[in-house]
C-alpha positions in Angstrom: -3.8 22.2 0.6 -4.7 18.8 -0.3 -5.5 16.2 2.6 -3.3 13.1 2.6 -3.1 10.6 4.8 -0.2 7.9 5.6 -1.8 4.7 5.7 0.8 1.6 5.9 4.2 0.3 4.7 4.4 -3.1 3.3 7.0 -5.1 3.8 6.9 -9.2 2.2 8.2 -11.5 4.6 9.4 -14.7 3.6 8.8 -16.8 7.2 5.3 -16.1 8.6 5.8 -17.1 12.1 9.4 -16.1 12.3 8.3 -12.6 11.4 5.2 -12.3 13.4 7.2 -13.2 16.3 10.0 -10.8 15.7 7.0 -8.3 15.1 5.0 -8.9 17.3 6.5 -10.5 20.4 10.6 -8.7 20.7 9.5 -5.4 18.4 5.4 -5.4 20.7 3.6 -4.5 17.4 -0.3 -5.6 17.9 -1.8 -7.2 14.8 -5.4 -5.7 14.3 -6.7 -7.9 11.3 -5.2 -10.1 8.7 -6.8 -11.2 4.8 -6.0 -14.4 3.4 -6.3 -15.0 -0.3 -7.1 -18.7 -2.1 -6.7 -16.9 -4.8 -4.1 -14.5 -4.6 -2.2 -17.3 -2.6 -0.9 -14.8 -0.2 -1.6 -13.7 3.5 -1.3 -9.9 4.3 -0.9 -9.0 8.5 -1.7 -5.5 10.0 0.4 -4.2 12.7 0.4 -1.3 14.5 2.0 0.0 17.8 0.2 0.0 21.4 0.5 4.5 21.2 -1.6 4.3 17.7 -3.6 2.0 18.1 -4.7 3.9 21.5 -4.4 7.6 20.3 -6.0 7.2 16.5 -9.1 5.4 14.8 -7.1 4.8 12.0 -3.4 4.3 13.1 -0.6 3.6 10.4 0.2 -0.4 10.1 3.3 -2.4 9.3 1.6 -4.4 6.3 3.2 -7.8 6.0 2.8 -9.4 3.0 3.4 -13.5 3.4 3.5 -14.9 -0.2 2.7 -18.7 -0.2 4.9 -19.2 -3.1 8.3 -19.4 -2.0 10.5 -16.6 -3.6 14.0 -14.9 -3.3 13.3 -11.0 -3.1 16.8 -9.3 -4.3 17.2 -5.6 -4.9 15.3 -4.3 -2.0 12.0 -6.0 -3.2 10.9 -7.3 0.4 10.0 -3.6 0.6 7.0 -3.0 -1.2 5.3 0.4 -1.0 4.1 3.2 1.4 0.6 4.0 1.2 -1.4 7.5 1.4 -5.0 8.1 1.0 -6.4 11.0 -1.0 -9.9 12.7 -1.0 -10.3 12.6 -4.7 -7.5 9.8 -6.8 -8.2 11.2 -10.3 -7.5 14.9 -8.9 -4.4 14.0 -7.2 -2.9 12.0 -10.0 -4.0 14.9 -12.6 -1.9 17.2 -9.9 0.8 14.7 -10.1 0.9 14.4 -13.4 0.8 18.4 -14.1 4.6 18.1 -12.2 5.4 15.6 -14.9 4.9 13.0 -12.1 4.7 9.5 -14.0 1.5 7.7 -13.4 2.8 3.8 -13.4 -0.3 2.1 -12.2 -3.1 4.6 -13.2 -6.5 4.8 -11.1 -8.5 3.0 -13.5 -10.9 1.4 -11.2 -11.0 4.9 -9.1 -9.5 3.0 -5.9 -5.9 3.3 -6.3 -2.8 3.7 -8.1 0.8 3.9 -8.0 3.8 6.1 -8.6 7.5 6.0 -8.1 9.6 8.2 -5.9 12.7 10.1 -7.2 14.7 7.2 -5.5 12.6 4.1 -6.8 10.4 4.1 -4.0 7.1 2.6 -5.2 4.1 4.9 -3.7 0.3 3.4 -3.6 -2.1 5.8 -3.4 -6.1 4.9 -1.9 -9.6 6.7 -2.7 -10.7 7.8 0.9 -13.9 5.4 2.2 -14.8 2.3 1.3 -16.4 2.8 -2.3 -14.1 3.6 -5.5 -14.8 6.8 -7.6 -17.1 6.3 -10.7 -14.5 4.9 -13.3 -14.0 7.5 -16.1 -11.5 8.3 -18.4 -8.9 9.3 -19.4 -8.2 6.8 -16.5 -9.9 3.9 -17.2 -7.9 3.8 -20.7 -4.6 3.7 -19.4 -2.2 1.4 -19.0 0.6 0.6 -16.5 4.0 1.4 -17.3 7.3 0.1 -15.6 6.9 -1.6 -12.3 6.0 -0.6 -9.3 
């Protein structure tokens, strides 16, 4: 049996302080840590409720993803991804791919990748710990295909 672990859902917001209070304040999420990128010009926000946070060192989060640039999401794209982590990336996508699962966003830095679900459901999965896997091929020589 491979070990998988559900880490967060993402969803993008397009009012920071509207959603955090919704969040946070009516729905009594707790936001555990939040990253800010100059460069990435966006804000992601961790949330998790008061029973996980309490009963697990890890507890699933509520990612929200604040874009700086203003932008319209249409066809369901304010919902981004759900997140698992695997013990080994390049195993599990080789196991993936062996069930003629398409690889869209291929582990090429051994950290993470993506997939789709059968109902368009993007699907990011994350190398356990903090360090990548050594990056080797075929991986590191493929490209993405579609969107996810």
């Amino acid at each position: 049996m491979v070990r998988m672990k559900f880490l967060h859902t993402m969803l993008r917001i397009k009012d920071l302080n509207q959603s955090l209070r919704f969040y946070t304040e009516i729905l009594g999420l707790q936001e555990t840590h939040r990253h800010s990128s100059n460069r990435g010009r966006f804000t992601l926000i961790y949330l998790v409720t008061p029973h996980d946070i309490k009963n697990y060192t890890m507890p699933p989060t509520i990612e929200l993803t604040y874009n700086w640039e203003p932008e319209h999401y249409v066809s369901g794209r304010n919902f981004g991804h759900i997140a698992f982590e695997v013990d080994n990336i390049y195993d599990y996508c080789q196991r993936l791919q062996s069930h003629d699962i398409a690889i869209n966003r291929p582990p090429r830095d051994g950290k993470m990748a993506f997939i789709k679900s059968p109902d368009d459901i993007s699907i990011e999965l994350l190398q356990s710990g903090n360090e990548p896997l050594e990056i080797k091929a075929p991986w590191c020589d493929m490209p993405n295909i579609g969107v996810w």
